[in-house]
N, C-alpha and C positions, 0 to 999 in steps of 0.2 A: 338477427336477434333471436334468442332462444326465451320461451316463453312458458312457465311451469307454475304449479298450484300452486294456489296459497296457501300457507301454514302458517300456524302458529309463531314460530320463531320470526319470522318476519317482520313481527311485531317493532321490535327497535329500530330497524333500518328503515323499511316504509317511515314512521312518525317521525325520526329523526332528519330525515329528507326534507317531508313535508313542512316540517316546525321552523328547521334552517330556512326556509325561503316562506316561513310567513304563508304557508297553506293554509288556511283556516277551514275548507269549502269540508261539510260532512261527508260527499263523493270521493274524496278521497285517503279519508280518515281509514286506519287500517281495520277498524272496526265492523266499521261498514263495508269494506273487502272481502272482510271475512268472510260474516254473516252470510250477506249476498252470491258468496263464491260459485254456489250450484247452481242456484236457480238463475241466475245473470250470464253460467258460464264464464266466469273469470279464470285469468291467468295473468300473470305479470310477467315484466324482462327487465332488469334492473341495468344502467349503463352508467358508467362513473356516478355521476351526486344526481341521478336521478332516474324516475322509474316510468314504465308506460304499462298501464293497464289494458287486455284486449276483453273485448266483451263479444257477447254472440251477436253481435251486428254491426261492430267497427272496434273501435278504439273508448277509452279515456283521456281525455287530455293530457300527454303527460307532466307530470311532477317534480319540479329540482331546478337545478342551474341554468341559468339562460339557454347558454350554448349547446347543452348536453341534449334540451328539451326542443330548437328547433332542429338538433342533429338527425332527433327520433322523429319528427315531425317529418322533416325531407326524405328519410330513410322509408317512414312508410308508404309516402306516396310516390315514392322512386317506384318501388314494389306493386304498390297496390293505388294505381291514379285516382279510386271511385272510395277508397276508403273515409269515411266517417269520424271524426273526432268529439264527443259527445263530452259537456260537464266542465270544456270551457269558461271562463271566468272575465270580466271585462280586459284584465290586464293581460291575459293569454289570448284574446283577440286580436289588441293590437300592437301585440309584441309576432303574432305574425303575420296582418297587416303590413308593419315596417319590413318584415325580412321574404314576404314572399308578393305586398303589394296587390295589385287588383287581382291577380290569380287567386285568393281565398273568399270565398264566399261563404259569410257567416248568417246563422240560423237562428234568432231568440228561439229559445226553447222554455215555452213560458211552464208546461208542467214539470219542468226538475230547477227551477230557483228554489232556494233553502229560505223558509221565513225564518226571519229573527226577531229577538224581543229585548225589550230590554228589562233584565231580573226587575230591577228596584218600580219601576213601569208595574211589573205584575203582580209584585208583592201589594202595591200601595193602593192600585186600583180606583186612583183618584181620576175622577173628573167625569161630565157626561159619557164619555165614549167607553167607558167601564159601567155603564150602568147593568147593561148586559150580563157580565161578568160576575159583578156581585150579587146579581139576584141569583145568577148559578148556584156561588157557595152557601149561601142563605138557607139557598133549599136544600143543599149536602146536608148541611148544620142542623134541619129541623129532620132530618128522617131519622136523626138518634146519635150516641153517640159515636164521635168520631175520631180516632187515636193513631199517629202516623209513626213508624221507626225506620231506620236502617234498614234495606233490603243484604241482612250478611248471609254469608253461604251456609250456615245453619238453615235457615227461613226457605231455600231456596226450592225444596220440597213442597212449603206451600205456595210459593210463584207458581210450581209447576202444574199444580190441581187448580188454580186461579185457570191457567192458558188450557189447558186440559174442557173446564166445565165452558171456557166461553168457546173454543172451538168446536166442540160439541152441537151450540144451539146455532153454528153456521153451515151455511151448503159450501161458501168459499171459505176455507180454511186460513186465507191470508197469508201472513206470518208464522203461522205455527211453528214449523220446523225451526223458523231462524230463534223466534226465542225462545222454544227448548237451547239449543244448540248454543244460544247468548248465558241463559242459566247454569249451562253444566261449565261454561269456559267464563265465568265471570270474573273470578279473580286473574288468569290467563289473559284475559280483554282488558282488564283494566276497569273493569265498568264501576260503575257507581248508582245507586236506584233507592227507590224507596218504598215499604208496603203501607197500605191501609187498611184502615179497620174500622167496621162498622158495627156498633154494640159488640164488641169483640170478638168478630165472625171474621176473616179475611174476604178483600171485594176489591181486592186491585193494588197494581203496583205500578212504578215508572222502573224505566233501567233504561244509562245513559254511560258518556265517557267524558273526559276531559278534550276538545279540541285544541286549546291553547291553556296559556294560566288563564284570562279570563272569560272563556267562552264554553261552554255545556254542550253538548248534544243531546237529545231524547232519542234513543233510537228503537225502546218499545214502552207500548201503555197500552195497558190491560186493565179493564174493569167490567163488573158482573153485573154493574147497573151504570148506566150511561149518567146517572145522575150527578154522580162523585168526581166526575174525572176533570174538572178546574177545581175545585177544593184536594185533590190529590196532585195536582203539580204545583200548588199554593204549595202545600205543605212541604214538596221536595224545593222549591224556589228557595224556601226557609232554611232548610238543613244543607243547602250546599255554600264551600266559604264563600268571607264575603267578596273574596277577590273575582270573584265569576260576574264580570256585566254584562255579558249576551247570553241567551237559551238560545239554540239552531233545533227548531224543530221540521228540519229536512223539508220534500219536498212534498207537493200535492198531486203527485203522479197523473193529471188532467182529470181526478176523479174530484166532479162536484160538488158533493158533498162533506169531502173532505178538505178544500178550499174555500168552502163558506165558513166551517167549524175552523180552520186556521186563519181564516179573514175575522173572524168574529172574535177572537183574541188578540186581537187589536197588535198587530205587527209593527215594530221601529221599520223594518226596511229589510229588503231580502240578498243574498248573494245569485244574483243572475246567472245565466247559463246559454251558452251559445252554442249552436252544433257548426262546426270548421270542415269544409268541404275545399277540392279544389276545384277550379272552374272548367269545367269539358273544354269551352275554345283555347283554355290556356297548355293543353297539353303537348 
């Protein structure tokens, strides 16, 4: 298997892989490939109707055709017995379960599940376990006013002094680079996002892409005051069609803080994630 950068161009074949076999999982949205390309060390290898991502400490689970996908599986660990398959999915477990049986040894890998939501859930905000929720925007709604648009590639200048002034007041930089880098390829991504506005000052924005027809991803959020940021994916919930019934707001990387903040938005249910090993006595 020959194994080369990502680019850009890639863009149709990755998705069009993915979408044919009903990929939904943001890991392997070409998006998200992208973005991540440097700092994850990514490369791909694409083989008839499907692809396998390498990462700096194993693999991706790969993507496509049944057959194509245990081919690269057998293939790797022909080569490599101690390799790693990361971003597995319930149905990629025990599709190789069946074809390789007690030799696989599978991992939950509880910080790269992708929480999901359900839009109309978050729009409506009904019932006790929102009560959370809407006192957030409450409080957006009393610090002045608050006016939301289109994030279009006009605007895009001021995303980039939004990520600019919040990196700034950090020692971990985070994201930065990826969303500069999501900003300047936004139409190229495909993306879709939204800014907001505070007494007509900019204070934040979303940028996402389509997963499916009806499913979203959020793949950056940025605000200048922590206050705004559920009254700011309200208002993107609102502007995207109506045909989108899930948000995937990726995963909680095992950081705490940011599993409570994604637990406290009140999730429908997540896509799981398993790491795929093979077993030493089975070699």
């Amino acid at each position: 298997m020959e194994f080369v950068s990502l680019t850009l161009d890639m863009r149709e074949r990755i998705d069009t892989i993915r979408k044919a076999y009903c990929h939904t999982a943001s890991s392997h949205a070409f998006v998200s490939l992208y973005l991540w390309r440097n700092s994850m060390e990514l490369s791909v290898s694409f083989w008839d109707d499907a692809f396998l991502v390498k990462c700096e400490n194993g693999y991706f689970f790969p993507c496509g055709k049944e057959e194509d996908v245990l081919f690269l599986v057998k293939t790797v660990w022909e080569n490599e017995p101690d390799a790693r398959f990361f971003y597995a999915r319930e149905e990629d477990k025990l599709l190789c379960e069946r074809a390789f049986g007690d030799a696989v040894f599978c991992e939950f890998d509880s910080a790269s599940r992708e929480y999901l939501y359900l839009r109309s859930e978050q729009i409506e905000m009904k019932g006790k376990k929102f009560t959370y929720q809407r006192a957030k925007v409450n409080k957006a709604r009393r610090l002045g006013e608050i006016t939301s648009c289109e994030l279009t590639e006009s605007l895009v200048p001021i995303a980039k002094a939004i990520t600019e002034e919040w990196a700034a007041k950090r020692e971990d930089k985070g994201d930065f680079a990826e969303t500069l880098e999501a900003l300047d390829n936004m139409r190229s991504l495909g993306m879709y996002g939204n800014l907001l506005y505070l007494d007509g000052s900019p204070i934040g924005f979303n940028l996402g892409s389509f997963l499916s027809d009806d499913s979203f991803d959020i793949h950056i959020a940025k605000t200048l005051c922590d206050d705004v940021d559920t009254l700011m994916k309200l208002e993107l919930y609102l502007s995207l069609p109506e045909r989108v019934v899930i948000i995937n707001r990726e995963e909680d990387l095992g950081i705490r803080g940011l599993a409570i903040h994604k637990q406290d938005a009140q999730p429908c249910g997540f896509n799981d994630t398993y790491i795929l090993s093979y077993r030493k006595e089975c070699r």
